[in-house]
C-alpha positions in Angstrom: 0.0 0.0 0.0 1.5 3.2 -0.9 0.4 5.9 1.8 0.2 9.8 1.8 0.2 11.7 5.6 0.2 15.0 5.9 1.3 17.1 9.0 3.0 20.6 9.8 2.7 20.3 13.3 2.3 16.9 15.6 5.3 14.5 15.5 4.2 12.3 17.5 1.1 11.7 16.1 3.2 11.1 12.9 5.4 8.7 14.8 2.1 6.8 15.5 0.9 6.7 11.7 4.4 5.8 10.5 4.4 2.8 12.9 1.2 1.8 11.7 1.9 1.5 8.6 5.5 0.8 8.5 5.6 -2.9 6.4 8.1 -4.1 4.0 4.6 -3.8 2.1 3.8 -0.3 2.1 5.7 3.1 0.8 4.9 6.0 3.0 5.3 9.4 2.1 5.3 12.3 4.3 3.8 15.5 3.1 5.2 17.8 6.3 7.8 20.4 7.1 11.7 20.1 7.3 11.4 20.0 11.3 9.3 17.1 11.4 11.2 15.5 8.7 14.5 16.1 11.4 12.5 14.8 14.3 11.4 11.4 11.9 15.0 11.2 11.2 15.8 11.0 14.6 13.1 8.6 15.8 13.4 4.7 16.2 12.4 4.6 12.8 14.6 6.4 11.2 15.9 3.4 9.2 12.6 2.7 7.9 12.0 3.5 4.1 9.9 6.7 3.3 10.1 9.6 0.9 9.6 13.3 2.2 7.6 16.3 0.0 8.4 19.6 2.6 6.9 23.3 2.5 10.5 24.3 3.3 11.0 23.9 -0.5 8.1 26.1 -1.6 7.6 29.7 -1.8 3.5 29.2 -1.0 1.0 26.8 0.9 -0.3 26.5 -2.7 3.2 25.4 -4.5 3.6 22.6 -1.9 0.0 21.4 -2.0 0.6 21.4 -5.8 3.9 19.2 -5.6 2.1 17.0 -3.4 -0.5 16.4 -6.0 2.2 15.9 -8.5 3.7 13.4 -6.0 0.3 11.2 -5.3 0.3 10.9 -9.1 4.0 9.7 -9.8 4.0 7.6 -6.8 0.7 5.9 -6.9 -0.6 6.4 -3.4 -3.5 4.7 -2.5 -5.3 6.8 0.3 -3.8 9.8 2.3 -4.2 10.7 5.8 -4.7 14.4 7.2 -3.2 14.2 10.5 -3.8 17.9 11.3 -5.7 20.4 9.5 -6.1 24.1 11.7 -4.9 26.4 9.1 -5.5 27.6 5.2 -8.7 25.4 5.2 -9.5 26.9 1.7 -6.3 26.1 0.4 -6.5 22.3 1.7 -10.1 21.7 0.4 -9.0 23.0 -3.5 -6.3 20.4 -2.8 -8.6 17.6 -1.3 -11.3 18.1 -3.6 -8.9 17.1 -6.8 -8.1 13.7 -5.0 -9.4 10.5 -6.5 -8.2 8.3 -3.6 -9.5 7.7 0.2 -9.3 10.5 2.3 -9.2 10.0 6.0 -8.7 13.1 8.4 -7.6 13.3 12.1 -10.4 15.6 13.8 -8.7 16.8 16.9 -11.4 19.0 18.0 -14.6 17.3 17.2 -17.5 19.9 17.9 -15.6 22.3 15.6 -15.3 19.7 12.9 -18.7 18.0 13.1 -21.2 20.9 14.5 -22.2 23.9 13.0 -20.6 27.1 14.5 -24.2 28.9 16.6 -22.2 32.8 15.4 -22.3 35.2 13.0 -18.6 36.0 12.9 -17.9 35.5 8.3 -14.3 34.2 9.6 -15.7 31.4 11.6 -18.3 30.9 9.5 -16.0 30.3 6.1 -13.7 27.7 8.2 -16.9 25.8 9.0 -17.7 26.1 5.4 -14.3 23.9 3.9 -13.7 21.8 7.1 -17.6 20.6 6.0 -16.4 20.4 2.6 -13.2 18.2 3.3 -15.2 16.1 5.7 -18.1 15.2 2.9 -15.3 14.2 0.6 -13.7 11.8 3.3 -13.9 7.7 3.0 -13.6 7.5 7.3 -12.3 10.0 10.4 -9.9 9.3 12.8 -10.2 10.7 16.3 -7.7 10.5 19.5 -9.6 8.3 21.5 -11.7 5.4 21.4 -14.8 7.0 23.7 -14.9 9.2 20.9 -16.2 7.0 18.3 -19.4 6.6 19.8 -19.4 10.6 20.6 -19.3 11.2 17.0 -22.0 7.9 15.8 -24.9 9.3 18.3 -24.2 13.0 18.7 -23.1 14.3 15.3 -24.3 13.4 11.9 -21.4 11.9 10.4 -22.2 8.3 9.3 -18.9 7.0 7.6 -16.4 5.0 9.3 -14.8 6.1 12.6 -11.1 5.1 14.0 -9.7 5.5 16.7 -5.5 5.9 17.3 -3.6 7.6 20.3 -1.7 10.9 20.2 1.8 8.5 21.5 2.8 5.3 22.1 5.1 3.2 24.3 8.0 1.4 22.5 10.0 0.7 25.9 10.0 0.2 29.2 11.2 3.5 31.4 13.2 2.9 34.3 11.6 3.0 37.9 12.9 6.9 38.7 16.0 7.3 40.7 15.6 10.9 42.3 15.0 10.7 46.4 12.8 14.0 46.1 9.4 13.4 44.2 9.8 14.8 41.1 6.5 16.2 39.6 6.4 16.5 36.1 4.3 19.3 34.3 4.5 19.1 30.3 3.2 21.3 27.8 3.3 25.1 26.8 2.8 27.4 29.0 0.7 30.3 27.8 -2.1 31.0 30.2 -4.8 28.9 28.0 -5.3 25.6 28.3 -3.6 24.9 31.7 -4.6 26.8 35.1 -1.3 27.9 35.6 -2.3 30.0 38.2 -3.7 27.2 40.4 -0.2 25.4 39.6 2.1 28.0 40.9 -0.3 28.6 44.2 -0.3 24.7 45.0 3.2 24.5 44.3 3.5 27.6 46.6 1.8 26.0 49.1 3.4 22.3 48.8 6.9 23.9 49.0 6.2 25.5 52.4 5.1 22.4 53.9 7.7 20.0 52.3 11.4 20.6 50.7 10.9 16.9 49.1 8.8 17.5 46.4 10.2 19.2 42.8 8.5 20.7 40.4 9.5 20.0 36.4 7.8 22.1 33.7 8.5 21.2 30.1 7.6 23.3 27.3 7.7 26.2 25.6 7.0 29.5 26.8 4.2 30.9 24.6 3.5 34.9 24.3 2.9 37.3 27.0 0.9 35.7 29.2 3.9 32.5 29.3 6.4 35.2 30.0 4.2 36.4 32.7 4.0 32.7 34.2 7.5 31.9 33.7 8.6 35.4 35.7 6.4 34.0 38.6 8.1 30.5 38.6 11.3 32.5 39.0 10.0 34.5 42.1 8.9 31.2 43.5 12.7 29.5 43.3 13.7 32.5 44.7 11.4 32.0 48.0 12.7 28.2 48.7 10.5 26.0 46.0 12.1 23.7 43.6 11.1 24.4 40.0 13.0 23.6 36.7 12.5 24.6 33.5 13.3 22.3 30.1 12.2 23.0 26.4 13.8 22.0 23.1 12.1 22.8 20.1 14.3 21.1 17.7 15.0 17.5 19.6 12.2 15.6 21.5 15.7 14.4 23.7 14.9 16.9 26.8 11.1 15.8 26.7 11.5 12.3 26.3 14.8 12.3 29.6 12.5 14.6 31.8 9.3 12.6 31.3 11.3 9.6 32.0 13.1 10.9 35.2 9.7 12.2 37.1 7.3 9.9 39.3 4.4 11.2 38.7 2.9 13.9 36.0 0.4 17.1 37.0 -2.0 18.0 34.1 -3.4 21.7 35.3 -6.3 21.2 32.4 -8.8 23.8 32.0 -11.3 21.2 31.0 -14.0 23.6 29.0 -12.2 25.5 26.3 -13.4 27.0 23.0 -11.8 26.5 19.4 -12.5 29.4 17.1 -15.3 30.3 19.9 -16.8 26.7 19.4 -17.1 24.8 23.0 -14.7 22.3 23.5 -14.5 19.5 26.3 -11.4 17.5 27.0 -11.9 14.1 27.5 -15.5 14.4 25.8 -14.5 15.9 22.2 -11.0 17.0 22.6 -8.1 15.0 23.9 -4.7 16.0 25.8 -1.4 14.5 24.8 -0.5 14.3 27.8 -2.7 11.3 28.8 -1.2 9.8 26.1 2.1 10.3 26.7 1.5 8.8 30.7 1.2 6.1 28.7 4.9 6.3 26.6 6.4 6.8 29.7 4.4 4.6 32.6 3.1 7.4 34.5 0.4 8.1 36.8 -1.1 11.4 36.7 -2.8 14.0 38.7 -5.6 15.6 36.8 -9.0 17.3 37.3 -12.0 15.7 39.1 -13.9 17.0 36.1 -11.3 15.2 33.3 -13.0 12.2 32.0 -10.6 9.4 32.1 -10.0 6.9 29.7 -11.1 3.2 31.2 -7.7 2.3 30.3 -5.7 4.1 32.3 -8.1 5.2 35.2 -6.1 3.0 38.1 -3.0 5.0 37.8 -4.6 8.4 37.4 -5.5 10.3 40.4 -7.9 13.9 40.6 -8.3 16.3 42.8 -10.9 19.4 43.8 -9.5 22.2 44.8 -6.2 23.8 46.0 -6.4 21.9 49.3 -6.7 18.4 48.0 -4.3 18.8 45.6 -1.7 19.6 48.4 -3.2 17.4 50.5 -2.9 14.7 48.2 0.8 15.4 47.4 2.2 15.6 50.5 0.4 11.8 51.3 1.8 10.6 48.0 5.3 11.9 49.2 5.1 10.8 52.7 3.9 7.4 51.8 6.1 6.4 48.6 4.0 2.9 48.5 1.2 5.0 46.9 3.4 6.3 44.3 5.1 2.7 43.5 1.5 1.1 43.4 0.7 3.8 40.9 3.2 3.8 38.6 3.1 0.0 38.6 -0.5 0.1 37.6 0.9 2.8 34.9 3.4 0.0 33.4 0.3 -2.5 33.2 -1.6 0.0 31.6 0.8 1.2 29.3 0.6 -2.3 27.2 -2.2 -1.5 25.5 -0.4 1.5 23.5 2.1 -0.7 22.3 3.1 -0.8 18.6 1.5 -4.3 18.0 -1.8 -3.7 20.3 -2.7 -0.4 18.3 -1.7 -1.9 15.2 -4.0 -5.0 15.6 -6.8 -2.1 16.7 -6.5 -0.2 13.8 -5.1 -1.9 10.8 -7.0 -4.8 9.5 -10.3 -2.7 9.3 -8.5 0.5 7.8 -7.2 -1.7 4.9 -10.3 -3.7 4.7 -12.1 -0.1 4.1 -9.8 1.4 1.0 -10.0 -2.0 -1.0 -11.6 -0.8 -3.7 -14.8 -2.8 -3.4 -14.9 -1.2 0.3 -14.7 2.5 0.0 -17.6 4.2 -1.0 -18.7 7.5 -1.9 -15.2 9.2 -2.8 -16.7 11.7 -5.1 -18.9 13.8 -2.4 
């Protein structure tokens, strides 16, 4: 099977589709930029056998689309999947709309895809307009998480074929952690959006004063004013006695991959309700984190949310909390009784197996192929 995906933005959801699919029996080409292409190049398969189309190479969105469409015809590709599509809708659905093979498109934020925007605003409006375009012309969907799938059957209109594939995967087993303090791990960018950083530094504030034993580990990149703003107060904070570090790479998933390894135990800070292009959003309901994913990569428990629905997979190793006070409250136990933490990142190893390579592959594959034989895909010329 010769295989188009396309992505400008998500590695790791790349690194999911290229072990998917990588077979002695497929081609895979990547339609993405040269930073991905360095970050593929440096994964475990790196080795593997694929061919590379990047924007780096072209002066408009428009040229590359165009020598991507030139490359699904020399090449032959049989079906193409759009791992992430948030920008130049118009352009992608003059692309998409020349196609004559299986389409399939990751929907990462599925009221925005799937419902129709209750506004006014032309903008909003017009990106409704292609994204329901694009979605018409699709032979299936793919969305982040299996609770998902029945999400879009019962509450949406779309009727094709839904799959299901994690943001990340585990490929090996991490190391029980070595550090004597309890290292708290907090990944993802900080700008003041989608995490209550606020709440973060007060708790962390609070747990420092209490207990000297407990570190703090954000990772990611500092994002616009607001991130400045956050990152200034994490500064003032080390400077009053608490112990917080700071790692971000953009180039190299290295510093990620060593400080997600080296922690005990991850804090997700979610703000659960959000809005995409003004369109409600709800994490664990239509929208997923990463992060839970990446718990899984590493064998992690979690603290999270009360409000964050779980995944039934991975609910033994993840632990919530209410307010300020539980959250502390609940650190300080999980420090002063280190059982609690070895019981949950045990549970995390167990739960990890059912991200591995071969489990998602035996999830996912056999019915994807089954779908783009030729006798199985239907409609391709909405």
């Amino acid at each position: 099977m010769n295989v188009a995906i396309f992505d400008l933005q998500h590695f790791e959801m790349v690194h999911v589709l290229h072990h998917v699919f990588d077979s002695p029996l497929n081609n895979i080409s990547f339609f993405t930029n040269q930073n991905l292409v360095n970050k593929i190049k440096s994964s475990t398969l790196a080795s593997s056998k694929f061919s590379v189309v990047v924007t780096d190479n072209s002066d408009s969105i428009d040229d590359f689309l165009k020598v991507c469409l030139d490359h699904i015809s020399k090449n032959n590709i049989e079906v193409i999947v759009f791992n992430t599509i948030d920008i130049h809708y118009k352009n992608t659905w003059s692309f998409i709309k020349q196609l004559k093979i299986p389409v399939f498109i990751t929907i990462h934020n599925i009221n925005t895809w799937l419902k129709p925007p209750f506004t006014l605003n032309k903008k909003a409006l017009s990106f409704y307009y292609y994204r329901k375009k694009m979605v018409a012309k699709t032979a299936g969907l793919i969305v982040q998480e299996e609770l998902f799938i029945d999400y879009v059957k019962n509450k949406t209109n779309y009727k094709k074929p839904v799959f299901a594939l994690p943001h990340t995967l585990k490929e090996k087993e991490t190391p029980f952690p070595k550090n004597s303090k309890l290292v708290v791990a907090i990944p993802g960018g900080i700008d003041g959006h989608r995490r209550n950083n606020d709440f973060s530094l007060s708790v962390i504030e609070k747990v420092s004063a209490k207990n000297k034993n407990i570190q703090f580990v954000f990772i990611g990149s500092i994002i616009g004013v607001l991130g400045q703003r956050i990152f200034e107060q994490m500064q003032e904070l080390n400077k009053k006695g608490c112990d917080i570090l700071h790692y971000y790479d953009e180039n190299s998933n290295k510093v990620f991959d060593e400080q997600m390894s080296a922690c005990h135990i991850v804090f997700l800070p979610l703000i659960v309700e959000t809005k995409y292009e003004g369109i409600t959003e709800i994490y664990g309901a239509t929208k997923v984190t990463g992060v839970l994913y990446d718990l899984m990569r590493f064998e992690k428990p979690c603290i999270v949310p009360h409000d964050l629905i779980i995944p039934p997979t991975m609910q033994n190793s993840i632990v919530s909390y209410k307010n300020e006070d539980s959250f502390v409250n609940l650190l300080l136990d999980l420090e002063a009784n280190r059982n609690k933490i070895t019981e949950l990142i045990t549970n995390a190893k167990t739960n990890s197996e059912y991200y591995t390579v071969e489990k998602i592959k035996g999830r996912f594959l056999k019915k994807f192929t089954a779908l783009i034989s030729k006798d199985s895909v239907l409609s391709l010329d909405n």
